[in-house]
MARGU-424602 format. One record per residue (C-alpha): residue number from 1; x, y, z. Coordinates in nm, 3 decimals. Each point is the difference from the previous one (the first is absolute). Layout:
REM MARGU-424602
<node><num>NUM</num><X>X</X><Y>Y</Y><Z>Z</Z></node>
...
//
This chain:
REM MARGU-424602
<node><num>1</num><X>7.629</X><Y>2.898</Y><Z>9.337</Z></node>
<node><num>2</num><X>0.031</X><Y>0.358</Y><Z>-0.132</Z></node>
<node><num>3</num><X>0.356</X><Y>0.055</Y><Z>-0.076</Z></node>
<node><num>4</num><X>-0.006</X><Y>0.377</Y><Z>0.126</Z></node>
<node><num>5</num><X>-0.070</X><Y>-0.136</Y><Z>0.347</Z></node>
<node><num>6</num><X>0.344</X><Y>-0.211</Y><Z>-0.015</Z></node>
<node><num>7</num><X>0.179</X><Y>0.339</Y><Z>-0.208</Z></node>
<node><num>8</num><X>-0.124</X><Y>0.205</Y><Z>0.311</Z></node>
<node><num>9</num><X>0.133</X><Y>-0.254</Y><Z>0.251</Z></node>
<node><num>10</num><X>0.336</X><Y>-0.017</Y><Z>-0.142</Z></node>
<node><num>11</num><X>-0.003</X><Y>0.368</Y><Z>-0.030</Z></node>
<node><num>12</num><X>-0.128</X><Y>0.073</Y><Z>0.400</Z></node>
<node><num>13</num><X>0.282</X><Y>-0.291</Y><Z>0.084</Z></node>
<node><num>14</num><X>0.295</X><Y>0.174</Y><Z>-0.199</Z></node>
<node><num>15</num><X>-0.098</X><Y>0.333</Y><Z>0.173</Z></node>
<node><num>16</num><X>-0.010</X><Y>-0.137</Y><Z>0.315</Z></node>
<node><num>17</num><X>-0.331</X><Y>0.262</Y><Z>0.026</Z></node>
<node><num>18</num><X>-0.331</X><Y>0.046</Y><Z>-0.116</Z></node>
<node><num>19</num><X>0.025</X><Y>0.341</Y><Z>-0.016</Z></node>
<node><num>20</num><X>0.301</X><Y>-0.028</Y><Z>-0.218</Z></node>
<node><num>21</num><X>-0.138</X><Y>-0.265</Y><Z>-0.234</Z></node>
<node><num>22</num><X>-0.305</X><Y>0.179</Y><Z>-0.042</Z></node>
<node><num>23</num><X>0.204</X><Y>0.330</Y><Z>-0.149</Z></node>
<node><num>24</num><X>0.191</X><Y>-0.238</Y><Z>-0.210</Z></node>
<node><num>25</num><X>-0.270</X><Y>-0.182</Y><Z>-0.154</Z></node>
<node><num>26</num><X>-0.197</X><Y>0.328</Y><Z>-0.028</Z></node>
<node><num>27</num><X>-0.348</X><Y>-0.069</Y><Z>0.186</Z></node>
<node><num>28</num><X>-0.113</X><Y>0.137</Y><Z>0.334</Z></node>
<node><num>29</num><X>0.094</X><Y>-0.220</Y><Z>0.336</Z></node>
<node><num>30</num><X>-0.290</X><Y>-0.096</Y><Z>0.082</Z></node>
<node><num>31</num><X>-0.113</X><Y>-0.191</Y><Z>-0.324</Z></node>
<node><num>32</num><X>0.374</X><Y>-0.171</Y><Z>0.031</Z></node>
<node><num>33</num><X>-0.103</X><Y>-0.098</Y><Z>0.352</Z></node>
<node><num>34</num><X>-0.393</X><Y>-0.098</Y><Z>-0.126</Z></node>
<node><num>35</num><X>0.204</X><Y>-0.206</Y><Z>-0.285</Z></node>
<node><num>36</num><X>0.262</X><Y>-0.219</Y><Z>0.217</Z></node>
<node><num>37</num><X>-0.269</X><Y>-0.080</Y><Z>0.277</Z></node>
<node><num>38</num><X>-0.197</X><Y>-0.141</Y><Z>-0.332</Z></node>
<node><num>39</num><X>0.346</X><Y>-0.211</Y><Z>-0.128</Z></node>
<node><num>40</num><X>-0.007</X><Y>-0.087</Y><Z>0.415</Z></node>
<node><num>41</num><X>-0.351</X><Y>-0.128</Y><Z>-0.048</Z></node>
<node><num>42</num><X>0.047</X><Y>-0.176</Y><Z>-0.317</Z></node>
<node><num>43</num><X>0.272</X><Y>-0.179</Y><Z>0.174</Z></node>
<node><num>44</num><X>-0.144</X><Y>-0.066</Y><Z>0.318</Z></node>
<node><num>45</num><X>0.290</X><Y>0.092</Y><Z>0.226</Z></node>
<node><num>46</num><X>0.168</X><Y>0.326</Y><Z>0.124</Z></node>
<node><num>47</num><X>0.348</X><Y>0.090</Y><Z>-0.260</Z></node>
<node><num>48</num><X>0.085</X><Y>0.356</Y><Z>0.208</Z></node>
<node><num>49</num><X>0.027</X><Y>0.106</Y><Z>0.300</Z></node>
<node><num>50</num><X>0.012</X><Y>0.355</Y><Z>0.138</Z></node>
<node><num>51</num><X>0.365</X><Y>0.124</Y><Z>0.162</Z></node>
<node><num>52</num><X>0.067</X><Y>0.355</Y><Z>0.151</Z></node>
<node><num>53</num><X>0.225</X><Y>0.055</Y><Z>-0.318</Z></node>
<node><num>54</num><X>-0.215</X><Y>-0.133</Y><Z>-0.234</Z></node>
<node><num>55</num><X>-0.160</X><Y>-0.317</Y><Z>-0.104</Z></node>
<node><num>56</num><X>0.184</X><Y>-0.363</Y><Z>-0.022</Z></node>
<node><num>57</num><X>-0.087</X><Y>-0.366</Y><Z>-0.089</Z></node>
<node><num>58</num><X>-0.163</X><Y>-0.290</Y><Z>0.160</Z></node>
<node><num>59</num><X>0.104</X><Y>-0.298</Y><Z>-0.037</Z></node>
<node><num>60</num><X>-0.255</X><Y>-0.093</Y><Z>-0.252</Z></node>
<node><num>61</num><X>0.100</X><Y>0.296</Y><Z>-0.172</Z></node>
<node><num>62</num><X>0.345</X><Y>-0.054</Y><Z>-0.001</Z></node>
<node><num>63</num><X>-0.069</X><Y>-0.319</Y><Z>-0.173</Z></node>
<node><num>64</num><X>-0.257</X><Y>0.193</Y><Z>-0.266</Z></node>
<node><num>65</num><X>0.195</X><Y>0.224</Y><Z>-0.103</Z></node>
<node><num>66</num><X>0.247</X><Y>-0.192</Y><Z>-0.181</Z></node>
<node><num>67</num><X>-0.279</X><Y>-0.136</Y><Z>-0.198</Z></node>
<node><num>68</num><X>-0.129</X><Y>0.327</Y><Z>0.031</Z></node>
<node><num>69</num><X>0.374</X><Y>0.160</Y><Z>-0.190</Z></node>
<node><num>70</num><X>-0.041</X><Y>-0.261</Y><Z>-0.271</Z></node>
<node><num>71</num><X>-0.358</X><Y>0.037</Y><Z>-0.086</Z></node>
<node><num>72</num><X>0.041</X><Y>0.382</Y><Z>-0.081</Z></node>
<node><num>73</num><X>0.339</X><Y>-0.050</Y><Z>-0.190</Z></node>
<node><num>74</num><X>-0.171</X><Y>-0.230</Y><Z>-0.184</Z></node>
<node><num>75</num><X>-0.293</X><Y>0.194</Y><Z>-0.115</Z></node>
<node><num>76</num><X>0.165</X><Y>0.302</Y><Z>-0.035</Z></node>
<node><num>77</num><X>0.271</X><Y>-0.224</Y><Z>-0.279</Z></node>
<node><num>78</num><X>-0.292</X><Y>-0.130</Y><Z>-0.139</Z></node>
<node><num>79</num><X>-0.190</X><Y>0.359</Y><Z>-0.052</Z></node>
<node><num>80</num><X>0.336</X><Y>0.073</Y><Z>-0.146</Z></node>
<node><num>81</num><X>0.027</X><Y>-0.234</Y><Z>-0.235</Z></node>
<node><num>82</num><X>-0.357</X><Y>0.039</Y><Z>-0.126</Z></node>
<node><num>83</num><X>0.012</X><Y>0.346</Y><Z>-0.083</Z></node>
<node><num>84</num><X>0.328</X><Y>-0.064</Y><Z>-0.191</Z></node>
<node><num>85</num><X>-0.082</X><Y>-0.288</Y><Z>-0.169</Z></node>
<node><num>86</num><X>-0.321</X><Y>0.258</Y><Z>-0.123</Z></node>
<node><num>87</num><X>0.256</X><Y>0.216</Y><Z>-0.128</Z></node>
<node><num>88</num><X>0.140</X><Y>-0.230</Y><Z>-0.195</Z></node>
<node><num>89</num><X>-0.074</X><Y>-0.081</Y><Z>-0.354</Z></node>
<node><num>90</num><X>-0.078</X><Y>-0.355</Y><Z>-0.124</Z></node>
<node><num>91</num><X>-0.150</X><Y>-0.229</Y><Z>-0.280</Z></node>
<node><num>92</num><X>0.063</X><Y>0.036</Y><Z>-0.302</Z></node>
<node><num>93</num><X>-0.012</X><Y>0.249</Y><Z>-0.290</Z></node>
<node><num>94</num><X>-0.018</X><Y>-0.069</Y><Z>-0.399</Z></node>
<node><num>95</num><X>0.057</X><Y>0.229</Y><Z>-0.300</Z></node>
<node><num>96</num><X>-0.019</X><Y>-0.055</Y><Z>-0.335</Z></node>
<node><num>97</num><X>0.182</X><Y>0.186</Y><Z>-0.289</Z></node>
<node><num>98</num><X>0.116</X><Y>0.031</Y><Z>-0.367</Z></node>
<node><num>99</num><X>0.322</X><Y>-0.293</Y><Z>-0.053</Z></node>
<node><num>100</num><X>0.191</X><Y>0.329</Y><Z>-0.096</Z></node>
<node><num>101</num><X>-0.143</X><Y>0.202</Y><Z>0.321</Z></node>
<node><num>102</num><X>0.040</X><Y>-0.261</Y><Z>0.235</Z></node>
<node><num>103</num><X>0.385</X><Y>-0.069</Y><Z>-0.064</Z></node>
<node><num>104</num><X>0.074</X><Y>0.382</Y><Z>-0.003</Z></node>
<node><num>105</num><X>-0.140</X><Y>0.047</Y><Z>0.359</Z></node>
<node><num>106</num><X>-0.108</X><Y>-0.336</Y><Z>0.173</Z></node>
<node><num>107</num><X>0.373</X><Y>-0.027</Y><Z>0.158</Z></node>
<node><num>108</num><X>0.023</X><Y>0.323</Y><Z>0.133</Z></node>
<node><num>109</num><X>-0.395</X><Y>-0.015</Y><Z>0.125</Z></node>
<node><num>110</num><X>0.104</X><Y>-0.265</Y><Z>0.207</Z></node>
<node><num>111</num><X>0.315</X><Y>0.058</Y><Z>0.158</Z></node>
<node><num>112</num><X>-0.188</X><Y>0.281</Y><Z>0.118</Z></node>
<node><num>113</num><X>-0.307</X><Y>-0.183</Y><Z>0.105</Z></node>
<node><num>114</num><X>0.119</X><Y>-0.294</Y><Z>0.146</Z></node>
<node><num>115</num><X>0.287</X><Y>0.203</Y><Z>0.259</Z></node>
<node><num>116</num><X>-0.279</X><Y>0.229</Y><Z>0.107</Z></node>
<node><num>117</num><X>-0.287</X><Y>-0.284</Y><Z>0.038</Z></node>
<node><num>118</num><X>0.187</X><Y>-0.317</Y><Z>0.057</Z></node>
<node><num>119</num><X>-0.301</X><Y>-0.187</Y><Z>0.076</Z></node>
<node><num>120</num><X>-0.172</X><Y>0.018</Y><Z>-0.319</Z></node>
<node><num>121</num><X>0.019</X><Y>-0.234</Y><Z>-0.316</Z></node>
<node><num>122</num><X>0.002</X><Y>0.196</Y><Z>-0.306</Z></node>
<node><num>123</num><X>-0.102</X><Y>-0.171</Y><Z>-0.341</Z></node>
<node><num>124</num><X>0.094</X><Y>0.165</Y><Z>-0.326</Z></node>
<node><num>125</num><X>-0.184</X><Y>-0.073</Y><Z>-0.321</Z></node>
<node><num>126</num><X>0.070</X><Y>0.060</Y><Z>-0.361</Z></node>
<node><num>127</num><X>-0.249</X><Y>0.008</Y><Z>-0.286</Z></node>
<node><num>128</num><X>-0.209</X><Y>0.188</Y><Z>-0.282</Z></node>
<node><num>129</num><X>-0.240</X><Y>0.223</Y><Z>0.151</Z></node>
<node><num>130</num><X>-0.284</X><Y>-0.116</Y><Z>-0.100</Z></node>
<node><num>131</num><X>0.173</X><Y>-0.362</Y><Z>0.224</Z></node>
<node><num>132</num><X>0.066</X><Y>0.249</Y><Z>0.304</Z></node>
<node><num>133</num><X>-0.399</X><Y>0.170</Y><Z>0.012</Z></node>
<node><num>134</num><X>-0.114</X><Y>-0.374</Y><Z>-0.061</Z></node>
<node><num>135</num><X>0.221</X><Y>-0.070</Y><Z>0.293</Z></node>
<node><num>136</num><X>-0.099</X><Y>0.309</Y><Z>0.263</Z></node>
<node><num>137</num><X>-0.375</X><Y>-0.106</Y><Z>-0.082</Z></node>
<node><num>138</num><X>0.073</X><Y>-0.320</Y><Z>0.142</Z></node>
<node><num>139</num><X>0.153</X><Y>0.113</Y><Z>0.275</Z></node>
<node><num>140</num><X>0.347</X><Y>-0.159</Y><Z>-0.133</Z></node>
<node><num>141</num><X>0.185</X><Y>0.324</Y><Z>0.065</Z></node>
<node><num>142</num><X>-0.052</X><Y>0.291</Y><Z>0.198</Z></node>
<node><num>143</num><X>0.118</X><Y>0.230</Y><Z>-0.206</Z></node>
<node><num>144</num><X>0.077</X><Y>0.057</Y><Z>-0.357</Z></node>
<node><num>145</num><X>0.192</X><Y>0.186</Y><Z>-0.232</Z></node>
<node><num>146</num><X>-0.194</X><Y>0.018</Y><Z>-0.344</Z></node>
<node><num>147</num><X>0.099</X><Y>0.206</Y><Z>-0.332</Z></node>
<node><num>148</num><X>-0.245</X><Y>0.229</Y><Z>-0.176</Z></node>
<node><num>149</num><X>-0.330</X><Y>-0.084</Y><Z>0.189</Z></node>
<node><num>150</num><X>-0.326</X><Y>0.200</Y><Z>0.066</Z></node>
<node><num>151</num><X>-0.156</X><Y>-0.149</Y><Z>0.298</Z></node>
<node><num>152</num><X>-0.345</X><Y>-0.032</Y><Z>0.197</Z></node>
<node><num>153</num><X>-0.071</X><Y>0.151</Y><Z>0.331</Z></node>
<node><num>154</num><X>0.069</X><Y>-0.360</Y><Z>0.181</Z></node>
<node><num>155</num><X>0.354</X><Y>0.105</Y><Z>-0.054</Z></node>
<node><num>156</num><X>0.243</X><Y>0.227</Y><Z>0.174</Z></node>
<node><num>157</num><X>0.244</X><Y>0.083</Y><Z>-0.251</Z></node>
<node><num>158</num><X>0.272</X><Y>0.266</Y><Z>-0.058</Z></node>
<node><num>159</num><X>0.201</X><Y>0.114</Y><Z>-0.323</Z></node>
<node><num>160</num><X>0.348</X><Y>-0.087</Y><Z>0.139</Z></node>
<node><num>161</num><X>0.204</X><Y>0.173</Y><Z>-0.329</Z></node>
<node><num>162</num><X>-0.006</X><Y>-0.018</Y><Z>-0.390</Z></node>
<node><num>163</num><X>0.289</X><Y>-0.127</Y><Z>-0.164</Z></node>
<node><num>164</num><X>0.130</X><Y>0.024</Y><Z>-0.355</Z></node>
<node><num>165</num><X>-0.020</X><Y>-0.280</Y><Z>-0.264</Z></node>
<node><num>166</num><X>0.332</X><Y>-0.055</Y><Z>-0.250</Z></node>
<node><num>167</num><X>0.080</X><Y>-0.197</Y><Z>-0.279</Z></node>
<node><num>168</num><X>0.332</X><Y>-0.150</Y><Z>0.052</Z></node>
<node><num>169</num><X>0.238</X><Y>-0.149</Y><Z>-0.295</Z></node>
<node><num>170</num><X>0.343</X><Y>-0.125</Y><Z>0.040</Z></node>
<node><num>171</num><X>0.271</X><Y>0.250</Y><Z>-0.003</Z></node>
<node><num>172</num><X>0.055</X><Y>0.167</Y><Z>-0.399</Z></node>
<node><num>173</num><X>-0.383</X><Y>-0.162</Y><Z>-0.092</Z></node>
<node><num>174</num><X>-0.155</X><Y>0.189</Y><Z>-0.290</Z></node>
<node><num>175</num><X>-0.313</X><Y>0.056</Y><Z>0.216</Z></node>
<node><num>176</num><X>0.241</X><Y>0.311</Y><Z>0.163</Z></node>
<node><num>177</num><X>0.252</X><Y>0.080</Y><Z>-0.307</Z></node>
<node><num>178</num><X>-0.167</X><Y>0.315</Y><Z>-0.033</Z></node>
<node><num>179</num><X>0.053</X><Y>0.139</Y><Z>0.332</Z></node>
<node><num>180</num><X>-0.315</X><Y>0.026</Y><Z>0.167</Z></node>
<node><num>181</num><X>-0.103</X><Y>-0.023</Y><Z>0.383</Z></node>
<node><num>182</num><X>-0.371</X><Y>-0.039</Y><Z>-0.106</Z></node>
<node><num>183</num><X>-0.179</X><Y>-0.235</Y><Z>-0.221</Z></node>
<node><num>184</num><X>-0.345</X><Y>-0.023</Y><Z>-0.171</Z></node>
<node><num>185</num><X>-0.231</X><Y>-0.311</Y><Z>-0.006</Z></node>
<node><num>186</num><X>0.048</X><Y>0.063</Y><Z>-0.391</Z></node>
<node><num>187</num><X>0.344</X><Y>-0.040</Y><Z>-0.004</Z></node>
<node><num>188</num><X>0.032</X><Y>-0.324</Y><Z>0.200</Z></node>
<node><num>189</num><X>-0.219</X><Y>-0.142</Y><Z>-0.141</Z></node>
<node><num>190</num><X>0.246</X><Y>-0.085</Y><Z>-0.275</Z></node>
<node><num>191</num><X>0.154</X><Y>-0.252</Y><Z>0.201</Z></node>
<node><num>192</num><X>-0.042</X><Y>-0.277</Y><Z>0.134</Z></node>
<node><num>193</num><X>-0.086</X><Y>0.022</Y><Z>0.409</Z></node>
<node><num>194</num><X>0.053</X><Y>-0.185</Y><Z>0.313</Z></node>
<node><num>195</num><X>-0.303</X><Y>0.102</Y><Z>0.201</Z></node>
<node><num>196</num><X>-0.172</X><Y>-0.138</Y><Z>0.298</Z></node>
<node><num>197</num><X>-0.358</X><Y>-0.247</Y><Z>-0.040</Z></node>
<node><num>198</num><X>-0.309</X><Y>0.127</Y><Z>-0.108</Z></node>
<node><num>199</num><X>-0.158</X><Y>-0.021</Y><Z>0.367</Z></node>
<node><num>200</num><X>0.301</X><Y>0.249</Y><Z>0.160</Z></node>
<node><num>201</num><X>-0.159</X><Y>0.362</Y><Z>0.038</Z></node>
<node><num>202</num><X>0.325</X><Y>0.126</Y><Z>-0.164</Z></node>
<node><num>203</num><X>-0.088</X><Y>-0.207</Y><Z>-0.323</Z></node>
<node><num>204</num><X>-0.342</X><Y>0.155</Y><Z>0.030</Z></node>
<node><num>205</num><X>0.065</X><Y>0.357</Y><Z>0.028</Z></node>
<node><num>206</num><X>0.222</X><Y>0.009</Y><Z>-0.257</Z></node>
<node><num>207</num><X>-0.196</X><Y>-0.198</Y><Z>-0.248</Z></node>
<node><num>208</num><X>-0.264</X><Y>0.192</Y><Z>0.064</Z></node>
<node><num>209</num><X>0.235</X><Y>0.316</Y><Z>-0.125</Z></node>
<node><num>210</num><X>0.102</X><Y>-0.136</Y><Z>-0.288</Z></node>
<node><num>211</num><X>-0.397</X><Y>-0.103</Y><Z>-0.074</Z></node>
<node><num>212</num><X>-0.025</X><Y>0.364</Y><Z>0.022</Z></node>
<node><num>213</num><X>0.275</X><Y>0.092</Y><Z>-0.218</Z></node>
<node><num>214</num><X>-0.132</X><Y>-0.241</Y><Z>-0.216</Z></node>
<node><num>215</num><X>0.385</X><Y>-0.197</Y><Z>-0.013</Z></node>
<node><num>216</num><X>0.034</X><Y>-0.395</Y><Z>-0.031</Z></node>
<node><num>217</num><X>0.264</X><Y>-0.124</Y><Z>0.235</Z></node>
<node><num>218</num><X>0.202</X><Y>-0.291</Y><Z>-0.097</Z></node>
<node><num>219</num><X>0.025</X><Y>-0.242</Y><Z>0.292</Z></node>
<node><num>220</num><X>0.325</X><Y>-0.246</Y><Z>-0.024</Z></node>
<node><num>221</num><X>0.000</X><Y>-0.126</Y><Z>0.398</Z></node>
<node><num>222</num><X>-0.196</X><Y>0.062</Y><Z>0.265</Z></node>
<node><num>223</num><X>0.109</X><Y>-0.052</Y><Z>0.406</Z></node>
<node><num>224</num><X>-0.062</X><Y>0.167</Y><Z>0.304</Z></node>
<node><num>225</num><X>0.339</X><Y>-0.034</Y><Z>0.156</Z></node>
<node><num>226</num><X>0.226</X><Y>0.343</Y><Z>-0.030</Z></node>
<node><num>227</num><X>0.330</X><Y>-0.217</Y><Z>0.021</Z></node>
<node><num>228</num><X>-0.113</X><Y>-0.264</Y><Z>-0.267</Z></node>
<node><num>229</num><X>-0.112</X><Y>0.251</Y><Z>-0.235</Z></node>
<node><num>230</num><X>0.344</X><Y>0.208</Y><Z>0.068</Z></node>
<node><num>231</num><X>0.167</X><Y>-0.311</Y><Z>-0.082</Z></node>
<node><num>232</num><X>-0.210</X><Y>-0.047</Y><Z>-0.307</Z></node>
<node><num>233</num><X>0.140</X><Y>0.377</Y><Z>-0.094</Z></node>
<node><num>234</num><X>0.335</X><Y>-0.105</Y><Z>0.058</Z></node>
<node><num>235</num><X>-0.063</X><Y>-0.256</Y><Z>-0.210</Z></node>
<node><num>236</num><X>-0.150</X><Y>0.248</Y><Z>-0.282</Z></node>
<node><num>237</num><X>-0.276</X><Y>-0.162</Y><Z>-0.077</Z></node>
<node><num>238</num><X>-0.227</X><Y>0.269</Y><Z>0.027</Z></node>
<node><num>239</num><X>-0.068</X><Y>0.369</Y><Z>0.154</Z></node>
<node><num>240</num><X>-0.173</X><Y>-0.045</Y><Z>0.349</Z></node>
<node><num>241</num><X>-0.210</X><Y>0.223</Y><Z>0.202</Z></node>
<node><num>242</num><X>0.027</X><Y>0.034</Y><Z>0.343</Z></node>
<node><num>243</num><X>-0.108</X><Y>0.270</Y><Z>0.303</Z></node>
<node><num>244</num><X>0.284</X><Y>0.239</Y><Z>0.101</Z></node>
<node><num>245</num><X>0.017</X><Y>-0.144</Y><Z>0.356</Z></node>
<node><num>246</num><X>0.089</X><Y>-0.388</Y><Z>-0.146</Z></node>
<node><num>247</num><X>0.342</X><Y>0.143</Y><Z>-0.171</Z></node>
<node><num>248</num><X>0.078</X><Y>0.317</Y><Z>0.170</Z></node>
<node><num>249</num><X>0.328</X><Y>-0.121</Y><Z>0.080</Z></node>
<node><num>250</num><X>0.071</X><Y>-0.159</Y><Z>-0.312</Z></node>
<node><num>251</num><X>-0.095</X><Y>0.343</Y><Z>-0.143</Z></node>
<node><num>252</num><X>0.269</X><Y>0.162</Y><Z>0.225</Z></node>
<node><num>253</num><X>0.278</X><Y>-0.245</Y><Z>-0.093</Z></node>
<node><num>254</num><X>-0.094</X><Y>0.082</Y><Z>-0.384</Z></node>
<node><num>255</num><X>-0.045</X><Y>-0.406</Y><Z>-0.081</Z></node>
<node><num>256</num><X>-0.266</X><Y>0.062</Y><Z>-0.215</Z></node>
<node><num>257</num><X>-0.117</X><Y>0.273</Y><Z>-0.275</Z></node>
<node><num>258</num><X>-0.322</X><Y>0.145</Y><Z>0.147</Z></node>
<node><num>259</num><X>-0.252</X><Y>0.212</Y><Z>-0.096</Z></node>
<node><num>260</num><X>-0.338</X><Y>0.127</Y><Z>0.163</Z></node>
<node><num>261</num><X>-0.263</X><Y>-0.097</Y><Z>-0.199</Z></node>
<node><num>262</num><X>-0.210</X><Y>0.325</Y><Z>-0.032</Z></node>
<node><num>263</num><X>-0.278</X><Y>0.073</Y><Z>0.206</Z></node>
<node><num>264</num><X>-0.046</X><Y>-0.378</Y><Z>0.135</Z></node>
<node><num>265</num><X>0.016</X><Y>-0.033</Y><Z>0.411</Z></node>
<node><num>266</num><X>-0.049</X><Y>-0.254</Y><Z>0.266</Z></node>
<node><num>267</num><X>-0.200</X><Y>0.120</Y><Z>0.329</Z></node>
<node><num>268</num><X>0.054</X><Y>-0.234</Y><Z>0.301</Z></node>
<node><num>269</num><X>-0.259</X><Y>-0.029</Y><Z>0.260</Z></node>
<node><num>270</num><X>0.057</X><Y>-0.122</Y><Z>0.339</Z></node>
<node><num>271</num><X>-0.371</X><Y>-0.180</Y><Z>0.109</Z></node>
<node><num>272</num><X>-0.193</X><Y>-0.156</Y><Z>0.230</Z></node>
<node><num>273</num><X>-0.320</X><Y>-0.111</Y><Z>0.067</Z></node>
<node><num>274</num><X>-0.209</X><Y>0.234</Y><Z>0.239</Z></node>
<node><num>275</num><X>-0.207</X><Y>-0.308</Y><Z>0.145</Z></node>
<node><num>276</num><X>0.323</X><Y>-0.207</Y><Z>0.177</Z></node>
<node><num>277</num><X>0.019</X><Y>0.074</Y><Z>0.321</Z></node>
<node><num>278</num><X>0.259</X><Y>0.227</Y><Z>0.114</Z></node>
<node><num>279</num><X>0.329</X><Y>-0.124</Y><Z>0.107</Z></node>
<node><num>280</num><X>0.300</X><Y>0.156</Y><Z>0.134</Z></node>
<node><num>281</num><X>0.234</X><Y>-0.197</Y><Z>-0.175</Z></node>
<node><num>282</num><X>-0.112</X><Y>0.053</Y><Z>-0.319</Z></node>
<node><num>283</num><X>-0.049</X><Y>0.407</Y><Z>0.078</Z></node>
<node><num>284</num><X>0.377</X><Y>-0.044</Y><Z>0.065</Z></node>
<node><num>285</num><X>0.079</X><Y>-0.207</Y><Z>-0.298</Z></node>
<node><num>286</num><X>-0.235</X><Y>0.311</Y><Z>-0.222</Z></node>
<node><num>287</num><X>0.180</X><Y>0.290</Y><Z>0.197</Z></node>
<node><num>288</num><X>0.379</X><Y>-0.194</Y><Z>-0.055</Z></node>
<node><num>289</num><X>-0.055</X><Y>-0.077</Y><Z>-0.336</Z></node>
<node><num>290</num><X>-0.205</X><Y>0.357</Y><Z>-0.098</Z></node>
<node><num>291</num><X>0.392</X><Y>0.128</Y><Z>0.135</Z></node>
<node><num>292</num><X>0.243</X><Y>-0.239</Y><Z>-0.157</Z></node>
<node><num>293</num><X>-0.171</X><Y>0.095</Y><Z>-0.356</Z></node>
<node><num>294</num><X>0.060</X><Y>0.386</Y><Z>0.081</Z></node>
<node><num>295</num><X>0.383</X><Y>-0.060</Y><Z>0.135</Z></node>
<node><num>296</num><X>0.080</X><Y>-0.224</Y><Z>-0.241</Z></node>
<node><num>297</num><X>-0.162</X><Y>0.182</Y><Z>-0.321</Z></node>
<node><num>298</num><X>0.005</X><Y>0.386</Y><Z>0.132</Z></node>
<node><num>299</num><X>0.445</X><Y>0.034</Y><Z>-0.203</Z></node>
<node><num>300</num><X>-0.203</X><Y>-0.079</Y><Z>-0.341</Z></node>
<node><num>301</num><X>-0.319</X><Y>0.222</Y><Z>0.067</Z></node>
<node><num>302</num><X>-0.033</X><Y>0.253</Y><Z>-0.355</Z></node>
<node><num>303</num><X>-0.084</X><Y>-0.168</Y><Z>-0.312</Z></node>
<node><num>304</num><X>0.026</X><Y>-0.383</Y><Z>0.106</Z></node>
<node><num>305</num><X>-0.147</X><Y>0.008</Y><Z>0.318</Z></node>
<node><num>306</num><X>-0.283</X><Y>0.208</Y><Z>0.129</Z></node>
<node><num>307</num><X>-0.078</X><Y>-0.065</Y><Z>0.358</Z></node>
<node><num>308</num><X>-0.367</X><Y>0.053</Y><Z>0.214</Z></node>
//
């Protein structure tokens, strides 16, 4: 049964007139008329009957169109509810970022998220990057955020900022006794360093630097965890390097000495793979975290923090 045939009966019984129905509904009379004599058909018994001030209901159709009412609520609720439930987002979405990254803006990434697109499981991940590409190839994540990369042309990728890298010393270390903001490869590499593995892109870049510069480093601990290596510093038992972004607030609260180490950077890179399907909720999860990086980072934008 075609449910305009029981929407135009209801309508020609509220109006109490075909002629009145018809304007409502927006279609000539006589195609209303053509349509009820089909539902009439389809039936097999008469549901109106003609009055001088307009049309009223047999009693077959004074039992149909109860059933008649609840059909078309019905359907309409359910029409409703389909095109909503389209609206809405679901699934789930997964990112993947550097340890010191990923506790600087996971938190506020989903508090965001997860009020606006309650219907979505997000999934953070920490790791190296070289972890996190092995990761989006494998369709672990959806979307990464990898440190000093030059990709192929199966990813979708986009320099989110460039950040500083310091040397940091406990307070009154000799490493700053002279005053400086800035130091050279050559100069620390007098002592000894707390560094990240040989596999982090970090560790990479700036060994490759000091190749360069033709310097020997002198490794005393490695980690990849800002907060043990800050405890290590506390601890002095070595000068550490770290990005600006994984003790920018230590930085403003003056716990450590700190110097930029000269003409060393980090450049993040939000990507993802070009051959996943595309998904609103991770679009959102890109677009949300893509802002929470620019709020969060645009009060230390100059030296430290160069944004897109």
């Amino acid at each position: 049964m075609d449910i305009r045939h029981l929407r135009y009966f209801v309508a020609v019984v509220e109006a109490s007139s075909f002629s009145r129905a018809a304007s409502e509904l927006g279609i000539a009379q006589p195609t209303l008329s053509r349509q009820i004599s089909a539902l009439e058909a389809e039936v097999g018994a008469a549901l109106l009957v003609r009055l001088p001030g307009g049309v009223g209901l047999t009693e077959a159709g004074a039992t149909f169109v109860e059933h008649a009412r609840v059909i078309v609520a019905r359907t309409g609720q359910a029409i409703a509810d389909a095109a909503s439930r389209s609206k809405r987002i679901s699934g789930d979405a997964r990112i993947g970022a550097p340890y010191s990254l990923g506790k600087t803006i996971f938190a506020d990434v989903a508090e965001i998220y997860s009020a606006r697109y309650p219907d979505v499981t997000l999934r953070f991940t920490e790791g190296l990057t070289h972890l996190l590409l092995e990761w989006l190839d494998a369709d672990r994540i959806d979307l990464a955020i990898l440190t000093n990369v030059r990709l192929g042309q199966r990813y979708r990728f986009q320099r989110l900022f460039s950040e500083a890298v310091y040397a940091i010393a406990p307070i009154g270390h000799d490493v700053a006794k002279g005053g400086e903001r800035t130091i050279s490869l050559a100069h620390l590499a007098r002592y000894p360093l707390i560094i990240s593995t040989p596999m982090n892109q970090g560790r990479k870049r700036l060994e490759t630097d000091a190749s360069r510069q033709n310097v020997k480093l002198r490794v005393a601990i490695e980690s990849e965890d800002p907060e043990t290596v800050k405890a290590l510093v506390h601890r002095n038992l070595g000068v550490a390097i770290l990005p600006y972004t994984s003790i920018l607030s230590e930085i403003a609260r003056g716990s450590f000495a700190a110097l930029q180490i000269e003409n060393l950077r980090h450049d993040r890179y939000l990507v993802q793979r070009q051959d996943r399907p595309p998904r609103r909720a991770v679009a959102e999860l890109r677009r949300i975290v893509m802002a929470t990086i620019k709020r969060q980072f645009r009060p230390f934008t100059g030296p430290n923090i160069r944004l897109n």
